[in-house]
N, C-alpha and C positions, 0 to 999 in steps of 0.2 A: 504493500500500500504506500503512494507516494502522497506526499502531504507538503503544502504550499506554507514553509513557518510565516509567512509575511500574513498567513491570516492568523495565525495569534496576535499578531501588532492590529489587524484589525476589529478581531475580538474583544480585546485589551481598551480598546478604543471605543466600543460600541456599548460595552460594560460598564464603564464607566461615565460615558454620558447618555446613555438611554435613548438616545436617537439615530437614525441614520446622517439627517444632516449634519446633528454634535459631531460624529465620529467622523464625517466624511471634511469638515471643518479644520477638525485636528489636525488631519491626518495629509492635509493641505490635497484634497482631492477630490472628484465632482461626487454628487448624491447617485448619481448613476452607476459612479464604481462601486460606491460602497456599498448600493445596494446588491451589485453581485457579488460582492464580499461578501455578503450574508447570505446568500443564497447557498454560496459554495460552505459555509459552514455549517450552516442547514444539513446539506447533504452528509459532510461530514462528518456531524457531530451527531446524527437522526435526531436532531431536538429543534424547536421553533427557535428557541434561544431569547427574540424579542416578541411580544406581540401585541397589538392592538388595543387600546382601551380607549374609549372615544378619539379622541384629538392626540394622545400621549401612546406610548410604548412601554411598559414594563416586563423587567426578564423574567423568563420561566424559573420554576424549582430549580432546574436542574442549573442553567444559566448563574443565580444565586450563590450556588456549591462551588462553582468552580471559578467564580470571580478572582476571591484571591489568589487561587495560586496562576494561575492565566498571568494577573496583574505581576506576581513574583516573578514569572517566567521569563517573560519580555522586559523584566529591569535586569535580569541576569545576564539576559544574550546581548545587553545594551552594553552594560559593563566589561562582558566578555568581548565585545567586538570595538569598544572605545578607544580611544586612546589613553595608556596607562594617567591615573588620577596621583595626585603628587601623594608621596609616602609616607604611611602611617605608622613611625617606630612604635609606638606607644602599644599600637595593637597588629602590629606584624609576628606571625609564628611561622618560622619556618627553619628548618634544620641545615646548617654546613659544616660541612668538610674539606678542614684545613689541613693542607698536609705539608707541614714544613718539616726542612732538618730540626735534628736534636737539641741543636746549638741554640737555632733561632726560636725553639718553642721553647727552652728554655730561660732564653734573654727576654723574651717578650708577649710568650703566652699568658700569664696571669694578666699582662697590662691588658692586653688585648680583649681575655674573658673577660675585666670590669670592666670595660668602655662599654662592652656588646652588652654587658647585664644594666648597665645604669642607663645605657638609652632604648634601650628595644628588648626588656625584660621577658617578651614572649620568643626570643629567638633563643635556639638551642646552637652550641658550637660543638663539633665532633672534630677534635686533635688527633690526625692519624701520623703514625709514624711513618715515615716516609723509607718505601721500600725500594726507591730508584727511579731511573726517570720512565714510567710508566703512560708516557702521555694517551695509551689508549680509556685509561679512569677518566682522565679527562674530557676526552671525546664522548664516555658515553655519560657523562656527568654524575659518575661515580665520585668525582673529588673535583671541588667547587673552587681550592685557590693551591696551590702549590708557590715550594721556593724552590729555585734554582740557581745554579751559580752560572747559566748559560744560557743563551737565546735562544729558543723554540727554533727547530729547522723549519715546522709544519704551520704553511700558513692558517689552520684556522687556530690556533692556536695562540692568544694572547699575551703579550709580554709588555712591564713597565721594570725599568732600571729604580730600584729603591735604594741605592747605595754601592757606597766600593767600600772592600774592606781590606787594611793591610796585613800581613802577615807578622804574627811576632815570637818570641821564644818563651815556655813557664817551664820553669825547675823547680823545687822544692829550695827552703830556706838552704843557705850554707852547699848548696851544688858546688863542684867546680869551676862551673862556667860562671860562679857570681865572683869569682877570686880574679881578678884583672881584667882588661878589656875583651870582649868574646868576638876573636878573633875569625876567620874564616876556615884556620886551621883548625883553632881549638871544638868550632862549632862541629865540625865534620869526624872529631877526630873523637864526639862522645856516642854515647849509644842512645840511639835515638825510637822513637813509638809514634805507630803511623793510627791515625783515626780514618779508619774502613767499613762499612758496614759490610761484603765481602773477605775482608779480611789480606787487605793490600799489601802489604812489605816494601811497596815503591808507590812516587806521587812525584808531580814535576820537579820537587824539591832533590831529585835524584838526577834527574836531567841537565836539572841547573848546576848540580857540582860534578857531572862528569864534562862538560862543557868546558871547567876551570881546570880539569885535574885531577879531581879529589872524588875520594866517596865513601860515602858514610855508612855504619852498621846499624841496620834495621832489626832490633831485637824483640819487637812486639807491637802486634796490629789490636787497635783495640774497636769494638764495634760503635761506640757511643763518646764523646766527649764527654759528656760527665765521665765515663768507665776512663777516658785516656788520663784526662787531670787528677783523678785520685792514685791513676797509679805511678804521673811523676810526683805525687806529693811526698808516695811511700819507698820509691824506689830513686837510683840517677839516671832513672831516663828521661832524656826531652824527648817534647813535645811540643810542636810547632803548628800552630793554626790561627787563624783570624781572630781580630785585637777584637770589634765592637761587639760580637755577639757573645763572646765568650771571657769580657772583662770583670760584669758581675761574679760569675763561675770563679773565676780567679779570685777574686778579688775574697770572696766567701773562703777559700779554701787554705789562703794566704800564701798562692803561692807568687813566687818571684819573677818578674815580666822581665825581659831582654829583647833589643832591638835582634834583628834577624839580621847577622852578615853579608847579606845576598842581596844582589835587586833583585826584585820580581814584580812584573806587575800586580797591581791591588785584585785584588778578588771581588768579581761585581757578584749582588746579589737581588737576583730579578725574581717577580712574582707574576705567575702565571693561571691563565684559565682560559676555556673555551670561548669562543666567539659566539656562541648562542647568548652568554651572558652580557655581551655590549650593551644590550638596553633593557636589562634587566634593572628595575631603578635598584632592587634591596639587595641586588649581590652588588652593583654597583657602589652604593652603602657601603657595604662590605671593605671591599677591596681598597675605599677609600681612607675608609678605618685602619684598616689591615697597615697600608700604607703609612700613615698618620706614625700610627703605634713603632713599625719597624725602622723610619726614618729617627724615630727621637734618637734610636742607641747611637745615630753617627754624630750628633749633635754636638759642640763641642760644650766641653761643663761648663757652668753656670760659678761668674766669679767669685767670689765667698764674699761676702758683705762686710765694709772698711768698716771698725772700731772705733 
């Protein structure tokens, strides 16, 4: 059975003003159409729907029954086919999945869960661990924002640059390398722990010192940043990773920051999602949030206040 929805709009219409000409008024269209409008819902619906009372029209029983939800109907498929209405944090629910490295949900996931609970309390955030660059989650909108340390190849695939991050060195109090300046010998020449979720034993920082020369002893790949910093806290091994998302971490654990002997370019770190989401207004939201939140850690600190 095929069915004409434009006569609900003129059901909807006829409902509510009780006449053909009301409806046909409305509806910006002549008394002639809308009386086939009626006709054809006649047919459809096997009910009069309006009929006759001297000079006036009032609806049937049945007409009655189904006023409102008709009425509900046709404000739905209004809204459905509109263009999106500006956005309502206040009473927005709906669930993401954020899937950032360890580093950066660590640095700035909590900021990020208050900002998202103090303005848009019905919205839930799902923190997945990030299992590699899986850009097919993303295509099928299994996972709503991702970090990345690299540009998406795939164009539908969205990318904004939220920072660069430089590389630097954390030992444990009293390390060797805190005893005179840290040399490019001395750095290469300690035992050094790679952060892998794989389980790496090599990263360009290997590339960079066979270029010079030199090359250094990888004695342990750890899965997690947090797992690599506690274990130069307890051990001599360095650990060498990016300064802004892992300075808190540090900074908690007390351990000891050294410049990196090396150039190497900074480490960008970009956030990604699908292209379905461009005009999405609340992931948009989102990601501006997201953004917000993950640029503060490159911020430079804030002066201490003169006495």
């Amino acid at each position: 059975m095929q069915l004409d929805l434009n006569l609900l709009t003129a059901l909807d219409a006829l409902l509510e003003e009780g006449s053909v000409a009301g409806a046909a008024a409305r509806l910006h269209v002549t008394s002639p159409a809308m009386s086939r409008s009626l006709g054809r819902i006649r047919k459809a619906t096997g009910d009069q729907i309006l009929v006759r009372t001297g000079r006036s029209m009032v609806p049937t029983t049945r007409a009655l029954a189904m006023r409102s939800e008709v009425h509900a109907l046709v404000q739905q498929a209004h809204q459905l086919l509109s263009a999106q209405q500006e956005l309502d944090l206040a009473a927005l629910e709906r669930v993401f999945t954020v899937r950032w490295h360890d580093a950066l949900t660590a640095a700035c996931g909590t900021a990020l869960i208050t900002a998202v609970r103090r303005r848009a309390p019905g919205v839930q955030l799902r923190l997945s661990a990030e299992p590699g660059t899986d850009d097919a989650e993303l295509r099928r909108g299994e996972v709503d924002l991702e970090s990345s340390a690299g540009a998406p190849a795939l164009p539908d695939i969205r990318h904004r640059l939220v920072g660069r991050d430089r590389l630097v060195v954390a030992v444990r109090p009293g390390h060797p390398l805190t005893e005179g300046p840290p040399s490019l010998e001395r750095y290469a020449a300690a035992e050094h722990l790679t952060v892998s979720r794989r389980g790496s034993l090599r990263d360009p920082i290997d590339d960079a010192l066979t270029t010079r020369g030199l090359e250094r002893r990888v004695a342990a790949a750890g899965p997690t940043t947090a797992f690599a910093l506690q274990l130069a806290l307890d051990t001599d091994l360095v650990v060498t990773l990016p300064d802004a998302v892992t300075r808190a971490a540090r900074d908690q654990l007390g351990l000891v920051t050294l410049p990196l002997p090396l150039q190497l370019p900074d480490v960008p770190l970009y956030l990604l999602w699908h292209q379905r989401y461009d005009d999405d207004r609340a992931h948009t939201w989102l990601r501006d949030l997201a953004t917000e939140t993950v640029q503060a850690l490159f911020a430079p600190p804030a002066a201490a206040p003169q006495l």
